[in-house]
KOLDREN-255586 format. One line per 10 residues: their letters; for each residue x, y, z of C-alpha. Coordinates in pm, 1 decimal. Last residue first. Layout:
N
a) X:Y:Z; ...
This chain:
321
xxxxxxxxxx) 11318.1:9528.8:4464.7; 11429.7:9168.6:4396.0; 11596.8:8946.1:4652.3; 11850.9:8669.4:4583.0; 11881.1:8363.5:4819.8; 12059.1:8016.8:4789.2; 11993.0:7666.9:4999.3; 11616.2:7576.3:5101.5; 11641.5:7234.9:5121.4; 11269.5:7092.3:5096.4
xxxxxxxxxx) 11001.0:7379.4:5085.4; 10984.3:7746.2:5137.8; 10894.7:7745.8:5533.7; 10873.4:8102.7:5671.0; 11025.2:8221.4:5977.3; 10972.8:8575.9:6146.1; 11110.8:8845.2:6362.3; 11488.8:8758.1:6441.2; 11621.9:9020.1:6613.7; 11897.3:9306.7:6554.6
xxxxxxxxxx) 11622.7:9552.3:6657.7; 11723.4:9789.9:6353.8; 11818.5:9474.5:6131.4; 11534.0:9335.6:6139.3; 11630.4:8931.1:6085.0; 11404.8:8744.6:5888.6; 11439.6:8339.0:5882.9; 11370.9:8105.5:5589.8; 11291.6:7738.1:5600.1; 11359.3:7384.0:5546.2
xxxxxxxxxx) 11465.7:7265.7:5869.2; 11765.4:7153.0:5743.5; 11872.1:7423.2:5488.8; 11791.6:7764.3:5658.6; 11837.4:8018.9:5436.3; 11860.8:8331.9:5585.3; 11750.8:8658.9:5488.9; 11835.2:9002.0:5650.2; 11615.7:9319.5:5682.5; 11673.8:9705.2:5678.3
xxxxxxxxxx) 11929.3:9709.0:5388.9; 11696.3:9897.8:5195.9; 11710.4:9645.9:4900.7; 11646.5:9340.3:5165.8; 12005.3:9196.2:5235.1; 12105.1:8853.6:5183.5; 12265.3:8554.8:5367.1; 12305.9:8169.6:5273.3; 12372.0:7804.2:5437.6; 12197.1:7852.8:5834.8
xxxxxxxxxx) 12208.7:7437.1:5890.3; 11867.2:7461.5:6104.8; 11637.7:7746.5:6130.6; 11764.0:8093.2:6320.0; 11879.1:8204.7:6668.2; 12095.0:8492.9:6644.7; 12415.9:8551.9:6807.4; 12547.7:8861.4:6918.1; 12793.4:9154.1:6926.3; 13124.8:9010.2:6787.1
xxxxxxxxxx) 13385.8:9190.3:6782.2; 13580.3:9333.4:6469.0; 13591.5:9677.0:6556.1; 13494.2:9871.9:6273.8; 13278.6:9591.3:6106.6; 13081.6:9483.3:6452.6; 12981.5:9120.0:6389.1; 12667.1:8975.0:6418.9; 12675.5:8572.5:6399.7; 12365.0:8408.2:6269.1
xxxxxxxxxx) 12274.4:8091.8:6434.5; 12143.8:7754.1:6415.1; 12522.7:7622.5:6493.4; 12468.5:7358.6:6213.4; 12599.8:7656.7:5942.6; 12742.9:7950.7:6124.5; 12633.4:8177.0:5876.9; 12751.5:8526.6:5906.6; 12664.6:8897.7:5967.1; 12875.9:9244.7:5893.0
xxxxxxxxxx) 12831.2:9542.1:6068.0; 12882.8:9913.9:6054.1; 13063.2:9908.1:5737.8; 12824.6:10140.6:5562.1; 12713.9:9908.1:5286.2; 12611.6:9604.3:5513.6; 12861.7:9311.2:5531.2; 12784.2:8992.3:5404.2; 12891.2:8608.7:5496.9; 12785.2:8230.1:5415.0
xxxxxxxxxx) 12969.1:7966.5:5580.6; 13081.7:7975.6:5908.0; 13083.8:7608.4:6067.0; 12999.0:7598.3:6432.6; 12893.5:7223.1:6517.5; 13222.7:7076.5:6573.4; 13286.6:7359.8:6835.8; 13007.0:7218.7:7075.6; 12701.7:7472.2:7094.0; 12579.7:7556.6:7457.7
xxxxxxxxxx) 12688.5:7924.3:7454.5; 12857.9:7975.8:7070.5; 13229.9:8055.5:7011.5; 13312.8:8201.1:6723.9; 13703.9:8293.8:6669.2; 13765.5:8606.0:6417.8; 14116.7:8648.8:6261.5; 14228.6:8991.4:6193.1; 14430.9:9188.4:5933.8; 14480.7:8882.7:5679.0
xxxxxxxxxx) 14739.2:9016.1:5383.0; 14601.3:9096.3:5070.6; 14850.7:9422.4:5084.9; 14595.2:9637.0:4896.2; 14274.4:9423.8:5020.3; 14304.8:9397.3:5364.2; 14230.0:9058.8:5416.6; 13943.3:8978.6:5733.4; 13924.8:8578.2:5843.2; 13635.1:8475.9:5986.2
xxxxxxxxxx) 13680.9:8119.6:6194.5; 13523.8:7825.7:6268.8; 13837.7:7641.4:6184.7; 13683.3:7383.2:5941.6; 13433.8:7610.7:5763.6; 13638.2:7883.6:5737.5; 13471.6:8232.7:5610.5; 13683.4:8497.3:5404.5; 13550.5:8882.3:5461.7; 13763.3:9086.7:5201.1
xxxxxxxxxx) 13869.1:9476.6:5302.0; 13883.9:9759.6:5134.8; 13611.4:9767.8:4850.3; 13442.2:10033.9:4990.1; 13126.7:9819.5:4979.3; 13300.7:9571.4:5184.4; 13373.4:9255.8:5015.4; 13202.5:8916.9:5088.7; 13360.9:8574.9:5053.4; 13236.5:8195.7:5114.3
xxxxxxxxxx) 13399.8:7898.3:5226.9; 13724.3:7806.6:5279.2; 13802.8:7495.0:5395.1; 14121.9:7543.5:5698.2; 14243.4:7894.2:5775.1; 14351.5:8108.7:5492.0; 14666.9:8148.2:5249.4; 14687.0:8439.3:5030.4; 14721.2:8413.0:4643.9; 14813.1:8669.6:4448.6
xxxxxxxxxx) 14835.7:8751.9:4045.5; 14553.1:8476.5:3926.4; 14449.6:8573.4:3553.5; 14187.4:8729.3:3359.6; 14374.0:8989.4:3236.0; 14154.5:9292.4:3307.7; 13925.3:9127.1:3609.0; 14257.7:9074.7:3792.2; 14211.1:8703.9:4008.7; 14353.8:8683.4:4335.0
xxxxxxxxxx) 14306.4:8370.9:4464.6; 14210.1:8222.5:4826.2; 14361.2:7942.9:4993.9; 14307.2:7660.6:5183.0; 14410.3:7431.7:4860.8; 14105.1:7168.2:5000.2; 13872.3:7470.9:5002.6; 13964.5:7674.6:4748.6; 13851.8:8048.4:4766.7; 13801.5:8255.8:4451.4
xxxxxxxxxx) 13829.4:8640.2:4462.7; 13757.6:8848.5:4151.3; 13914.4:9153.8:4184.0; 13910.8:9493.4:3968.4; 13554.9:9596.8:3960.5; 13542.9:9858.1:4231.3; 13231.3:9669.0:4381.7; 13500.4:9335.1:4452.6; 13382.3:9018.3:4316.0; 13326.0:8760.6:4518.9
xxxxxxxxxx) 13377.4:8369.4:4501.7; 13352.3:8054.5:4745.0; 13347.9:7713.1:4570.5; 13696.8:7654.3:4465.7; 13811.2:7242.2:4501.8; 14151.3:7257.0:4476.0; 14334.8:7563.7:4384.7; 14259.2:7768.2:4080.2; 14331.8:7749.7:3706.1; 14092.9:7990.2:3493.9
xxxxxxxxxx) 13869.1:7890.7:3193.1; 13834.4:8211.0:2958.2; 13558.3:8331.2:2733.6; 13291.3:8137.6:2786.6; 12957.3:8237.4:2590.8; 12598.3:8424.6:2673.9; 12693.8:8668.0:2416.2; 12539.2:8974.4:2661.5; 12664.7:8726.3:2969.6; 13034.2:8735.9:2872.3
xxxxxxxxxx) 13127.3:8402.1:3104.6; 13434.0:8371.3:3292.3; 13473.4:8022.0:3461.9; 13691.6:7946.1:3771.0; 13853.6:7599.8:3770.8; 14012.5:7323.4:3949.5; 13764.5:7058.2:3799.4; 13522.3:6946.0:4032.8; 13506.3:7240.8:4209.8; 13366.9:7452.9:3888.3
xxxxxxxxxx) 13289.8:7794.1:4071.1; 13166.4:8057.4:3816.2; 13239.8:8413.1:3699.7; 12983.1:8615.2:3531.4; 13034.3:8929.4:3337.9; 12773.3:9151.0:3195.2; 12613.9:9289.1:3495.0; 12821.0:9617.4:3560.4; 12876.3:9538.3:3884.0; 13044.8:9192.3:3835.8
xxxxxxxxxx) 12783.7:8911.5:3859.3; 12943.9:8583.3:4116.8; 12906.7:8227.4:4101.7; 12872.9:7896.2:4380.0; 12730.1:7568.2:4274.0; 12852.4:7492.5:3896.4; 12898.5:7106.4:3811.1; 13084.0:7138.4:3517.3; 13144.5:7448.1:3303.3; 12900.2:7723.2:3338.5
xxxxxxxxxx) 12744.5:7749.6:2965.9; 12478.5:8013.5:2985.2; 12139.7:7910.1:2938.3; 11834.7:8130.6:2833.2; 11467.1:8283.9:2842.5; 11333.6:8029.6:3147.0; 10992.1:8184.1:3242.0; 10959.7:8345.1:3553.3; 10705.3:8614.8:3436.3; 10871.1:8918.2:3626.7
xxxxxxxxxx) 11261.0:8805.6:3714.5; 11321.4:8603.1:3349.7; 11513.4:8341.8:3447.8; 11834.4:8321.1:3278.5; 11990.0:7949.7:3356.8; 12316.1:7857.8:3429.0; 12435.3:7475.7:3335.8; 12569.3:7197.0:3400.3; 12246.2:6995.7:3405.5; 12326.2:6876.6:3733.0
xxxxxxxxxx) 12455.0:7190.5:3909.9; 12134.7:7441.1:3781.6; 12359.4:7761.6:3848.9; 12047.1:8022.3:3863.8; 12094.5:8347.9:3724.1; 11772.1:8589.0:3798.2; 11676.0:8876.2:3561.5; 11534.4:9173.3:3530.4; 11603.4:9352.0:3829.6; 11881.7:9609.7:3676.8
xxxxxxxxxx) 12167.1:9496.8:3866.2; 12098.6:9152.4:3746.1; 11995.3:8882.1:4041.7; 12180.3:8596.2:4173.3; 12122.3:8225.4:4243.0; 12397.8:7950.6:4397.7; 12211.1:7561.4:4467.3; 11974.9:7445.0:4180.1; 11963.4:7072.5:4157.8; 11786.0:6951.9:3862.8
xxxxxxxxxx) 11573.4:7207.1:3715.1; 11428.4:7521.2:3778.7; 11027.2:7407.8:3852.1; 10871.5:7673.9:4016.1; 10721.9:7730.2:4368.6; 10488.5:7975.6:4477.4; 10393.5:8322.7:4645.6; 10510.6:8125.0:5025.2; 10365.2:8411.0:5273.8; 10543.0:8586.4:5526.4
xxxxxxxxxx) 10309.8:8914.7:5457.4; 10690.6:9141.6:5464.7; 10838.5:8872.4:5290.6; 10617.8:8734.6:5006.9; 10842.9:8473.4:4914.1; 10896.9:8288.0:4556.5; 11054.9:7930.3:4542.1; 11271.6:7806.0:4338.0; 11262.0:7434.0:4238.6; 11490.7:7100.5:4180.5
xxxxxxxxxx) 11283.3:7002.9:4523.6; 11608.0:6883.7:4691.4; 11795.0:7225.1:4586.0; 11544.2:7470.6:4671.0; 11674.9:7765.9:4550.3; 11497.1:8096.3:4737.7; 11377.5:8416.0:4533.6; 11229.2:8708.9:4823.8; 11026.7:8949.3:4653.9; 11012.4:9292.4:4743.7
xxxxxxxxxx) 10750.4:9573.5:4933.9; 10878.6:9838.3:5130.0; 10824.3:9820.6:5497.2; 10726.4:10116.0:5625.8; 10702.1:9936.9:6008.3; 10389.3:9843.3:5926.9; 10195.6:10050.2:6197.5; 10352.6:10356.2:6047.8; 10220.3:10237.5:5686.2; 9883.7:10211.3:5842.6
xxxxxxxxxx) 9892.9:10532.9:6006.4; 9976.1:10722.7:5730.2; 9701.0:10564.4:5505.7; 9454.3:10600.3:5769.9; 9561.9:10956.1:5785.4; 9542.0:11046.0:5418.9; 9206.4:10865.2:5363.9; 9084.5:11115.4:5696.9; 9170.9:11416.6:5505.6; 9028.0:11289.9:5183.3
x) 8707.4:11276.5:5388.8
């Protein structure tokens, strides 16, 4: 009997791919909510109230908790990963949308468009410590795994800015195609992935010169230029491919890292914002803002397998373990 328990068991888990399980944690920023995913059953878990406008979301390297820039209260907010419940506020500056964790967990550095600025928040004293001059309008922002850059990109200034975690302080700036958008590093920490909304373009900086290596050109089958606007990017931890947003084209461009071409596009929802991997790095994410919905990419077919509706404006994506 226990022989037969142990087969069944095997043959279930080969039959479900050995999927591990996780939970997916999607910002919905018309319903002021986040919803909670069920990824590998496709089912909506629930939907809880956040407050007024939540747009960028992260997790902490340990799993505990989710940050959650709540734009029109001004404020990040500590969500406690298990039960939910709101356990503190951390004081983002105006208007945040877009922020980044270091590695360590204890720094957070936020996007305030409105007002030229990056902010640098000590997490464990939940306080601001520094307020940082960047171009015009910043939204995107990255830091590198090695710890030593954080990136901000500003959209109307074109540019992105090289900030040194140590002093706190801009020491580079390199100039990009039009409206900036997001940033992802490699794992490596060698190269920086820019996105341009306007030029529907990926831009690649090699990170010790921070000069731009290669310039990537989408072009869709059956989509009209205006309609390709990279926005979101990441780039798996092996450098074999990186993946990106293309916004009102529908789809998800997948890029080879090593080579720089670009191997396919994938159908997805509407208005593709945001990307992230499962854990495992076997499954991609999307948020899908328009048609109010996420997509799931396998990553070893390099398909999209299933779609799950989250409610109104799905928009930022974290996944817990």
């Amino acid at each position: 009997m226990m022989k037969k328990n142990i087969l069944a068991l095997l043959l279930t888990t080969a039959l479900s791919g050995g999927a591990q399980a996780e939970t997916v944690f999607v910002t919905l920023e018309k319903d002021n909510a986040l919803a909670v995913v069920d990824p590998i059953a496709a089912q909506l878990i629930k939907t809880v109230d956040i407050g007024s406008r939540p747009r960028g979301i992260a997790i902490s390297p340990d799993h505990k908790f989710l940050y959650v820039a709540v734009s029109d209260e001004n404020t990040i907010k500590i969500i406690d990963a298990e039960t939910l419940k709101e356990v503190g506020k951390l004081p983002s500056g105006d208007d945040p949308e877009t922020f980044a964790l270091n590695p360590a967990g204890d720094r957070l550095y936020v996007s305030n468009e409105d007002d030229s600025l990056v902010t640098v928040i000590d997490i464990n004293n939940k306080k601001a410590i520094k307020q940082i001059k960047v171009g015009v309008e910043p939204e995107g922002i990255a830091v590198s795994p090695d710890n030593q850059w954080v990136v901000s990109a500003s959209e109307t200034t074109n540019m992105v800015h090289w900030i040194d975690t140590k002093a706190n302080a801009i020491v580079d700036n390199t100039l990009v195609d039009p409206r900036p958008r997001a940033l992802g590093f490699t794992a490596d920490s060698q190269q920086l992935w820019v996105t341009s909304e306007m030029a529907g373009t990926l831009m690649i900086i090699d990170v010790k010169t921070r000069q731009i290596i290669k310039t990537v050109k989408f072009d869709v089958q059956g989509v009209t230029a205006d309609k390709i606007q990279p926005v979101g990017v990441v780039i798996d931890k092996e450098r074999k491919r990186g993946y990106v947003a293309l916004g009102p084209a529908n789809r998800v461009a997948v890029i080879n890292a090593e080579t720089f071409a670009v191997e396919k596009y994938l159908l997805v929802g509407q208005r593709v914002w945001n990307l992230a991997f499962s854990p495992d790095q076997k499954r991609l994410y999307t948020t899908n803002g328009t048609s109010n919905d996420i997509s799931l990419i396998d990553l070893d077919s390099q398909a999209v397998t299933k779609s799950m509706g989250v409610g109104t404006y799905p928009w930022g994506v974290a996944v817990k373990p």
